[in-house]
MARTI-450099 format. One record per residue (C-alpha): residue number from 0; residue in three letters; x, z, y. Coordinates in steps of 0.1 Angstrom, whole numbers, plus 2048, in hexadecimal, padded with zeros to 3 digits. Example, Ala and Ser with C-alpha at 12.3 -4.5 7.8 and 13.67 -1.06 7.14 Angstrom:
BEGIN
0_ALA_87B_84E_7D3
1_SER_889_847_7F5
***
This chain:
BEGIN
0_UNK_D30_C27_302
1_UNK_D42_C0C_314
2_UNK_D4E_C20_333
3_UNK_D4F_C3F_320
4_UNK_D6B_C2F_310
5_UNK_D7A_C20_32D
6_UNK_D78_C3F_33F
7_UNK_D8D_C52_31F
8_UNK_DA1_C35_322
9_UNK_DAB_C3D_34A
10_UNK_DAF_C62_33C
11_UNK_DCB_C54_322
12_UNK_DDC_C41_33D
13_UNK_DE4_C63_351
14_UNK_DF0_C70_336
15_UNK_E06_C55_328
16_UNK_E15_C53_351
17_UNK_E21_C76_34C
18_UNK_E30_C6B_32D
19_UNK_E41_C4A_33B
20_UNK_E52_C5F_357
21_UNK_E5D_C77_337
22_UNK_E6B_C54_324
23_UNK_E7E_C4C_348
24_UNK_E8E_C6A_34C
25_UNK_E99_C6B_326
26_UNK_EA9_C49_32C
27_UNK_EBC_C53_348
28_UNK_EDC_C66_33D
29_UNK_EEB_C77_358
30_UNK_EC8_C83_362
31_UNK_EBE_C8D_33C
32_UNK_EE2_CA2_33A
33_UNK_EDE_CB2_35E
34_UNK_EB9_CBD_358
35_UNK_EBE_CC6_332
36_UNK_EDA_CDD_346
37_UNK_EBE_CEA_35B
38_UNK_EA4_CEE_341
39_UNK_EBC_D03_32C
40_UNK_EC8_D19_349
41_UNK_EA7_D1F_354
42_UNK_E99_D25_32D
43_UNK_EB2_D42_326
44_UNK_EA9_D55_347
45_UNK_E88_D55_340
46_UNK_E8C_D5D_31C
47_UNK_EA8_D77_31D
48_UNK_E91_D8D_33F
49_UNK_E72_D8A_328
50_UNK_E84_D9B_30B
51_UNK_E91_DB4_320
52_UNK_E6D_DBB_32A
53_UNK_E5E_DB8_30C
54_UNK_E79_DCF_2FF
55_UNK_E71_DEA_319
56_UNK_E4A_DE7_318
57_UNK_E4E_DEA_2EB
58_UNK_E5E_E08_2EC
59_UNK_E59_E23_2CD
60_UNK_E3C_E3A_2D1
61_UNK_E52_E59_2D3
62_UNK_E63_E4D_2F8
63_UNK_E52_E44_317
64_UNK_E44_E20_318
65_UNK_E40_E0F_33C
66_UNK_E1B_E15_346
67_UNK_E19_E3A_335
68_UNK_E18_E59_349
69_UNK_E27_E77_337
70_UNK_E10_E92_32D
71_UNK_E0D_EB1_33F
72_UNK_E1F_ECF_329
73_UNK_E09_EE9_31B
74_UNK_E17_F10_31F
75_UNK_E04_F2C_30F
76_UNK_E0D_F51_31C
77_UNK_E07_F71_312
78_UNK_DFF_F8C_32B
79_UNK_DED_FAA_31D
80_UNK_DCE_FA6_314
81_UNK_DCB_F83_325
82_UNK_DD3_F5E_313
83_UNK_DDE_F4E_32F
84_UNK_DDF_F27_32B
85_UNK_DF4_F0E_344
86_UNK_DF4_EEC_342
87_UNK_E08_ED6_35B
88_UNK_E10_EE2_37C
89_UNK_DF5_EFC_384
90_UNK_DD4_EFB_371
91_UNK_DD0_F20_35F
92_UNK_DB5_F24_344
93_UNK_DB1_F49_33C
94_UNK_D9D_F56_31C
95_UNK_D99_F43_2FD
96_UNK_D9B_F22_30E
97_UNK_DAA_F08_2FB
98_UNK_DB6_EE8_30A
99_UNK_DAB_EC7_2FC
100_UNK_DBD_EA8_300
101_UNK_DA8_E8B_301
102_UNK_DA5_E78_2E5
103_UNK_DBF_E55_2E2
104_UNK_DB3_E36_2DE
105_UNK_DBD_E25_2BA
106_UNK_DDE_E0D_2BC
107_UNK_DCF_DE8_2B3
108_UNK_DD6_DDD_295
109_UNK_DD9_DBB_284
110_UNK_DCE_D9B_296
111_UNK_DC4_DB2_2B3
112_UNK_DE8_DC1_2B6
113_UNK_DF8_D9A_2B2
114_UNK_DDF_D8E_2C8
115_UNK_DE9_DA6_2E3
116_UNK_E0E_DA5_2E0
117_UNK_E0C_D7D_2E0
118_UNK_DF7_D86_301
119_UNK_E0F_D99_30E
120_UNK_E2F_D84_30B
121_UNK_E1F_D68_318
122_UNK_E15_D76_339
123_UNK_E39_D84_33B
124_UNK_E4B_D64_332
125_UNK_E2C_D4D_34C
126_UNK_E34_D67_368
127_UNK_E5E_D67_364
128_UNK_E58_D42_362
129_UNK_E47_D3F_381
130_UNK_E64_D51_390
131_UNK_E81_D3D_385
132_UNK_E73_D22_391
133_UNK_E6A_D32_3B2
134_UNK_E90_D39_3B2
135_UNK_E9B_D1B_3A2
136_UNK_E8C_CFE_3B6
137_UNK_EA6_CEA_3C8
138_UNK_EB6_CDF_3A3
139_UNK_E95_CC9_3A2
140_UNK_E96_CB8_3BE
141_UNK_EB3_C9D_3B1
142_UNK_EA0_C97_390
143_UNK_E7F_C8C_3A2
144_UNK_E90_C74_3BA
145_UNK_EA7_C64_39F
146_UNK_E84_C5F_38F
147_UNK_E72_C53_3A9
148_UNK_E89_C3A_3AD
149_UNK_E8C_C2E_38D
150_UNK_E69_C2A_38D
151_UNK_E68_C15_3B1
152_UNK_E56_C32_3C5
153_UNK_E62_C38_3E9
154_UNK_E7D_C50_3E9
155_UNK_E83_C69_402
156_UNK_EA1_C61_417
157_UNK_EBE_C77_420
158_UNK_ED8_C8C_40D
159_UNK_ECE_CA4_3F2
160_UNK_ED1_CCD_3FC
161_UNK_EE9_CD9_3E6
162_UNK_ED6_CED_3CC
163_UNK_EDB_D13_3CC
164_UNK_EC7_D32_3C2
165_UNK_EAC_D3D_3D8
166_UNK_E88_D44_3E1
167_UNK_E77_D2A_3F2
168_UNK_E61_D3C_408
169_UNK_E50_D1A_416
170_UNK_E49_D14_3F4
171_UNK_E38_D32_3EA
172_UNK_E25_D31_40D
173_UNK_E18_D0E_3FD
174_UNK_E0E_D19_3E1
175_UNK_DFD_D35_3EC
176_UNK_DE8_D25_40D
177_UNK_DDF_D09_3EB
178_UNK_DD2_D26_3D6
179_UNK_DBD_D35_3F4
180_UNK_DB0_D12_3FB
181_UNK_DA3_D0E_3D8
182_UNK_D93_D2E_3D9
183_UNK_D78_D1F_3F2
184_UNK_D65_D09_3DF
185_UNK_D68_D23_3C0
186_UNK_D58_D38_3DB
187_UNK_D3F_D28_3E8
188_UNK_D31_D19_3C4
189_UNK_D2D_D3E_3B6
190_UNK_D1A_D48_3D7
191_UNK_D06_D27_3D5
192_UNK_CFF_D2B_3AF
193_UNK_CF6_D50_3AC
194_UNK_CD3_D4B_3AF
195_UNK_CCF_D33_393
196_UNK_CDE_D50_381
197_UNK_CB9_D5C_37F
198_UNK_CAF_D3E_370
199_UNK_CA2_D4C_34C
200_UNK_CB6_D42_330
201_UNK_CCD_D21_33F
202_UNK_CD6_D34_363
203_UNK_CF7_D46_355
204_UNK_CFF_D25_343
205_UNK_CF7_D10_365
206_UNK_D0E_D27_378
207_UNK_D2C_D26_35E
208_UNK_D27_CFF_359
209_UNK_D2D_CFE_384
210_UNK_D43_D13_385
211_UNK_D58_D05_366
212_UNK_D54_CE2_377
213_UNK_D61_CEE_396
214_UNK_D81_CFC_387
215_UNK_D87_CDE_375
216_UNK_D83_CCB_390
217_UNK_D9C_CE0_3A6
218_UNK_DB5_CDD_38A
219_UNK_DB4_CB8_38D
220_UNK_DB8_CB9_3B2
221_UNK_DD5_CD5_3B0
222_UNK_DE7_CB5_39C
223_UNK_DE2_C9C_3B8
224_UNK_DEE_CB7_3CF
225_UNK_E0D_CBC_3BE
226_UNK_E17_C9B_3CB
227_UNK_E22_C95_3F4
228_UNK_E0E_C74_3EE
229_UNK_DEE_C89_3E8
230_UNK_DF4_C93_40B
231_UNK_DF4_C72_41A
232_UNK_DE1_C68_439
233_UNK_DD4_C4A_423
234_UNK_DBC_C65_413
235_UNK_DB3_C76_434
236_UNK_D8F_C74_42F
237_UNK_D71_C89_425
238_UNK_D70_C90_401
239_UNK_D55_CA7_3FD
240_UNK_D3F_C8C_3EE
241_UNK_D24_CA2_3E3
242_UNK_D1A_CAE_405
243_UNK_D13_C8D_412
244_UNK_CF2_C8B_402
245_UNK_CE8_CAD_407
246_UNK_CF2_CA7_42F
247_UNK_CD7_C8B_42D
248_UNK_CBE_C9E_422
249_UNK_CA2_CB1_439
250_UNK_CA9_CD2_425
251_UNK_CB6_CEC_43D
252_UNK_CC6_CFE_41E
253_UNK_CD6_CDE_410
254_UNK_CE5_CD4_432
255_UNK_CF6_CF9_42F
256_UNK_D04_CF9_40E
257_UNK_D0D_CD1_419
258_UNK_D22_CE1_439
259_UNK_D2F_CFF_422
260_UNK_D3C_CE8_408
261_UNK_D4B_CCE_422
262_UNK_D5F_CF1_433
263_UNK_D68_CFD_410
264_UNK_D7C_CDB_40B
265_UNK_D8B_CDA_430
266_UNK_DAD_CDD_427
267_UNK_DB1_CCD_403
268_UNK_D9F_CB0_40F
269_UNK_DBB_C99_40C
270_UNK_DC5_CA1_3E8
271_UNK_DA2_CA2_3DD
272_UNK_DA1_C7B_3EB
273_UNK_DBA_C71_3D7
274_UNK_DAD_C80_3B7
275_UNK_D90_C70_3BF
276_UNK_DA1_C51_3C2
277_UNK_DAD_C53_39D
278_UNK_D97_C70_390
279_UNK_D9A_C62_36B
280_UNK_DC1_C5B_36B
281_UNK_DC7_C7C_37A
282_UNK_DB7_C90_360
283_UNK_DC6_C85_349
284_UNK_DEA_C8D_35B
285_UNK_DD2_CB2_363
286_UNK_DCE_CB6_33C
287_UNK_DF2_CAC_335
288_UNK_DFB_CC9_34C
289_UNK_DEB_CDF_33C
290_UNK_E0C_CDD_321
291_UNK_E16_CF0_33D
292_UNK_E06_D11_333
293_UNK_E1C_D10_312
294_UNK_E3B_D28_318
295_UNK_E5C_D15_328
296_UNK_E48_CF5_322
297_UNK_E41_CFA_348
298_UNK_E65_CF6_352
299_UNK_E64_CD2_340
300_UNK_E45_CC8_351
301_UNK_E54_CD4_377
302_UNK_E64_CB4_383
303_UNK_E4F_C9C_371
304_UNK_E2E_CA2_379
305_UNK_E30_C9B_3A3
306_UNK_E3F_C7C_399
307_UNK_E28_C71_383
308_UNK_E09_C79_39B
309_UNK_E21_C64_3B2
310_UNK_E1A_C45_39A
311_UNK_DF6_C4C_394
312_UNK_DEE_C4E_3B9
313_UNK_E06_C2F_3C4
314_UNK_DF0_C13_3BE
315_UNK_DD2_C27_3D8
316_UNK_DEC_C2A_3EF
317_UNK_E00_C04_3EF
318_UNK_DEE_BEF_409
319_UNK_DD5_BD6_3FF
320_UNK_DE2_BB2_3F9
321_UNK_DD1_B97_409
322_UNK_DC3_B78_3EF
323_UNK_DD0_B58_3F4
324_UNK_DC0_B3F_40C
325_UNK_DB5_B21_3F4
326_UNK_DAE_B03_408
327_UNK_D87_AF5_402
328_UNK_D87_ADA_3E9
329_UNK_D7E_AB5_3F4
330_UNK_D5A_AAC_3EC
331_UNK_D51_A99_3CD
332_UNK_D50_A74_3D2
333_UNK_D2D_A68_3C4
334_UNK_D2F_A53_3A4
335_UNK_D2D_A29_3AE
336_UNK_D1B_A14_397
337_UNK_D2A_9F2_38D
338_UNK_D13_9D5_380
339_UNK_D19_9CC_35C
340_UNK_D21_9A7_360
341_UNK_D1B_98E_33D
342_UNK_D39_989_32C
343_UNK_D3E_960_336
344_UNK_D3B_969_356
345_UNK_D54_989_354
346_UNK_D6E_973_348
347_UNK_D6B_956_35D
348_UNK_D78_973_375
349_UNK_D8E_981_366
350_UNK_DA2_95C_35E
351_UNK_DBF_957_379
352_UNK_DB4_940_396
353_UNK_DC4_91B_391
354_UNK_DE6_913_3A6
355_UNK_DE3_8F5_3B9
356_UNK_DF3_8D3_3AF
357_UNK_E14_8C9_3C7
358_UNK_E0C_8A7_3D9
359_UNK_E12_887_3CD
360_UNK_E35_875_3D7
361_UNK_E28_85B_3F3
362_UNK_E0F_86E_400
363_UNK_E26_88D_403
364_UNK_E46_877_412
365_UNK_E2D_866_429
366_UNK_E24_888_438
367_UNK_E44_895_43E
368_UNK_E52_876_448
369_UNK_E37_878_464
***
């Protein structure tokens, strides 16, 4: 129970650093007023496109809704004799033939029509988001330095780009190479689990429970990627710790899944160090993240999660302070024993020794007469 609730205690800590670097930038004026200016520009964008969308997808049944493809018109001639039926461009039915429509499917209703509007407008307002900030990126950059500093990080040097509208292609190359890389080990633990799938009864479990892990885990690394000191060379080390058992072992197919799972992590090998580094703190920052998925909550959460991964990951990173030298001790000196002397003789001692008597007058004139 004891490191259970040490380990929840690490959890709280990330969390609680995300909401330090929240307190900071609260405290700080000029940088509370120009990204409250932000927020608010970037809030209304997002809100006033999804509308329109919204709008345009919620359109009355009589008009066309986006999506719908109209339905072909249905002619019915008379020539003669014949009953002549043309539907759409070309296709004839002659006789008695009667064309059918296929049948609708029913409108949901209740909870099932809330549940799939609420759907709906949150993947709208998610993906808009995701594009004002793809847009909107440089108006970050001076909040997370003045933060940084505040905070006593190390600040990157030179003058600030003068924030404008535009798409940061680099960016989104990031982001994309990152969600690629993650797809790896997602890959190669569905390929490596499928046949515990035929495991009666606990096999799909086993599967979901690795592959739910795996996610998890990916989510936590994401966080300590989101950082440039995730990237640092002082985490440049293997961090595929499960395959270094496995390599040890004589079992030709545990050696492969050991070299499969070591390849799968080639390039988030660095972030995945420093998550392990801190694996408890940074959860907890993970979980705090996950605020994120509420709508606009995620353009609150931009600036101040990289920073706070910054303080989670800067006491790994600062270098290791040598102890003092303490000088050795003397050696004890060993304990003398002193005779107990009777108490006549003790003060016989102890009395002051007797001045002696000045000579006599002749005797004393005699000698220095001589």
């Amino acid at each position: 129970m004891a490191v259970i609730s040490q380990a929840l205690a690490r959890v709280r800590v990330g969390a609680q650093t995300l909401a330090h670097v929240a307190a900071t930038l609260w405290a700080d004026l000029p940088a509370r007023r120009h990204f409250t200016r932000i927020f608010l520009w970037q809030a209304g964008v997002v809100l006033v496109l999804s509308a329109a969308v919204l709008g345009l997808s919620s359109s009355p049944s009589g008009t066309l809704r986006l999506g719908d493809r109209p339905k072909p018109a249905v002619e019915k001639l008379d020539i003669g004799p014949l009953h002549v039926v043309k539907q759409g461009d070309g296709d004839l039915y002659v006789g008695d033939t009667r064309v059918t429509e296929p049948p609708e499917e029913p409108a949901p209703t209740g909870w099932a029509a809330a549940w799939a509007w609420v759907l709906k407008a949150w993947t709208t307002v998610f993906t808009l988001q995701l594009l004002v900030v793809a847009l909107t990126r440089d108006f970050y950059e001076g909040v997370e330095r003045r933060l940084a500093s505040q905070l006593g990080q190390p600040v990157e040097r030179g003058p600030l780009r003068r924030p404008r509208i535009r798409l940061d292609w680099g960016w989104l190359k990031r982001r994309a190479q990152r969600r690629i890389w993650m797809f790896w080990p997602l890959l190669v633990v569905g390929l490596l689990s499928a046949p515990l799938a035929v495991i009666p009864l606990v096999g799909g479990k086993l599967t979901s429970a690795l592959a739910s892990v795996t996610t998890a885990w990916l989510f936590v690394v994401g966080t300590a990627a989101k950082t440039g000191r995730g990237w640092d060379d002082e985490f440049d080390r293997d961090a595929a710790f499960i395959a270094v058992p496995l390599a040890r072992l004589r079992w030709v197919p545990a050696r492969w899944f050991a070299r499969l799972w070591r390849w799968s992590w080639k390039r988030l090998k660095r972030p995945a160090a420093a998550a392990s580094s801190r694996p408890a703190e940074l959860s907890g920052l993970a979980l705090a993240r996950l605020v994120g998925l509420v709508p606009l909550a995620g353009l609150l959460l931009r600036p101040l999660v990289p920073v706070a991964a910054t303080e989670l990951l800067r006491p790994a990173v600062q270098p290791a302070v040598e102890p003092p030298v303490v000088e050795a001790l003397p050696e004890p000196v060993e304990a003398v024993t002193v005779p107990v002397l009777p108490e006549p003789v003790a003060v016989a001692l102890s009395a002051p020794s007797p001045q002696p008597s000045p000579p006599r007058g002749g005797e004393g004139a005699t000698a220095s007469r001589r």
